[in-house]
C-alpha positions, 0 to 999 in steps of 0.5 A, a space after each residue: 331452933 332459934 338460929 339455924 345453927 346446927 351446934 351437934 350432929 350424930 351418926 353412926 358409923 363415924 369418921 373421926 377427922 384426925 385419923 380418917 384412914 381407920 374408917 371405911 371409905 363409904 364412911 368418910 362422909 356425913 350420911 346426914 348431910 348426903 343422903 335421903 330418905 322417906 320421912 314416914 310419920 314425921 311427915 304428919 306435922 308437916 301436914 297438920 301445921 299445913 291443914 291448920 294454916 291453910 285450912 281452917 282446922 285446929 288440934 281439936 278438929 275431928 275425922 272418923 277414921 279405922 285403921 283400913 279404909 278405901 278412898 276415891 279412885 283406887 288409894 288404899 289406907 292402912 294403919 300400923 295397928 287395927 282398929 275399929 273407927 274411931 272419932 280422932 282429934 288431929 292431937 290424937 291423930 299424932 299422937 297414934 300416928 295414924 295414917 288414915 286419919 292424916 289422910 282424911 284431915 290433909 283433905 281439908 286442903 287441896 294437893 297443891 296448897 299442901 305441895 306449897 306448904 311442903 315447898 315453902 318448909 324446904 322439902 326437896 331444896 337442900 338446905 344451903 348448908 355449906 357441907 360439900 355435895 349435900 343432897 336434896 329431898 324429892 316430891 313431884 309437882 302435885 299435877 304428878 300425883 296419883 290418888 295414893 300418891 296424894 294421900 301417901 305424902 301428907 305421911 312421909 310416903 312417895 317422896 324423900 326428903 333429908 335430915 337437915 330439911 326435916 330439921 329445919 322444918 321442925 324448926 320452923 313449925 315450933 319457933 313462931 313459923 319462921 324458916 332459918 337457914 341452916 349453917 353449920 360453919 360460923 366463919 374461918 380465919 385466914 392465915 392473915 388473921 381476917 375473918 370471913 362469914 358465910 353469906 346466910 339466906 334471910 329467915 323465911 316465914 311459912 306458918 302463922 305464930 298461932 299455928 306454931 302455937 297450936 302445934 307446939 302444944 300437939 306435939 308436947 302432948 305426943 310425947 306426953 300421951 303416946 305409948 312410948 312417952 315414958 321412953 322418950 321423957 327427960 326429966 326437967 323437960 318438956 320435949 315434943 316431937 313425932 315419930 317415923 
């Protein structure tokens, strides 16, 4: 988070590169890093951070939400769970995951502010990793988007992105807002013995410190009062995240 540099990588199924003929073709590659996805839920603290930043909403800001409601002009939103209205925190929207409620706070900024922000944390760029043929996500201009397809992206529905996009996004939302370019070569050494460094991007900033703050401390408490927090607890550390 710190740097950008990503030290591990984990997928499966796995190549190992000094016997790559023992795996599949389709397999000799990193899924990581050449496909896309539809980010689902982990989307939501992209969206929070943006409503905090942009507007004028903090983790203790409110909306009434149940876990089915109709909004304007057709859109349709439904939870993974039923419920009646409750008065949900932004907190407590990540912490249930609800897509009701996120919906209804990504209205406290226009389709295009949030477009922006989403851009601005690196959605549908790629990364400038290095790695051979990386793909990136996609998310349509906001003049594009229906009225479902409005509320769908602020959680992770109607556009793709890819891990290392939302990695680094992740990373700048919990490190002081700042972007850092990803790079997963540190230098080569030629034969000759020089050492050659990859031209890295300058780190870009996309929220406030203060928003980062605020949602470091949201997103602790997701991993603290969901009903998976036992499950995702390591003992000797705070960990925050969301799930997708």
């Amino acid at each position: 988070v710190k740097t950008g540099k990503v030290r591990a990588a984990a997928e499966y199924p796995t190549v190992d590169p000094n016997d790559y003929a023992s795996a599949e073709v389709e397999d000799r590659t990193s899924s990581i890093f050449t496909h896309w996805f539809e980010p689902g839920s982990t989307f939501k603290g992209l969206t929070a951070a943006t409503v905090i930043d942009a507007g004028g909403q903090s983790p203790t800001s409110t909306v009434v939400a149940s876990g089915l409601e109709d909004f304007a002009d057709g859109a349709r939103v439904r939870d993974s769970f039923q419920h009646p209205a409750n008065l949900y925190t932004l907190t407590g929207v990540l912490i249930d995951s609800s897509n009701v409620g996120i919906s209804k706070f990504s209205q406290k900024v226009d389709k295009q502010t949030r477009y922006d922000y989403f851009k601005r944390f690196g959605i549908g760029d790629g990364t400038a990793s290095g790695y051979p043929n990386e793909l990136s996500g996609l998310i349509y201009p906001a003049d594009e988007w229906g009225a479902q397809t409005t509320l769908n992206t602020s959680f992770g529905q109607g556009m793709t992105t890819t891990m290392p996009e939302l990695a680094r996004a992740y990373g700048a939302i919990v490190d002081g807002g700042v972007r850092m370019p990803l790079q997963i070569i540190e230098s080569c050494t030629k034969p000759d013995g020089t050492v050659v460094k990859p031209e890295v991007a300058e780190p870009e900033r996309v929220i406030s410190e203060a928003t980062s703050a605020e949602m470091r401390a949201m997103l602790e408490n997701v991993f603290l009062q969901a009903p998976y927090a036992k499950t995702v607890a390591i003992p000797g550390y705070r960990v925050r995240g969301n799930t997708g």
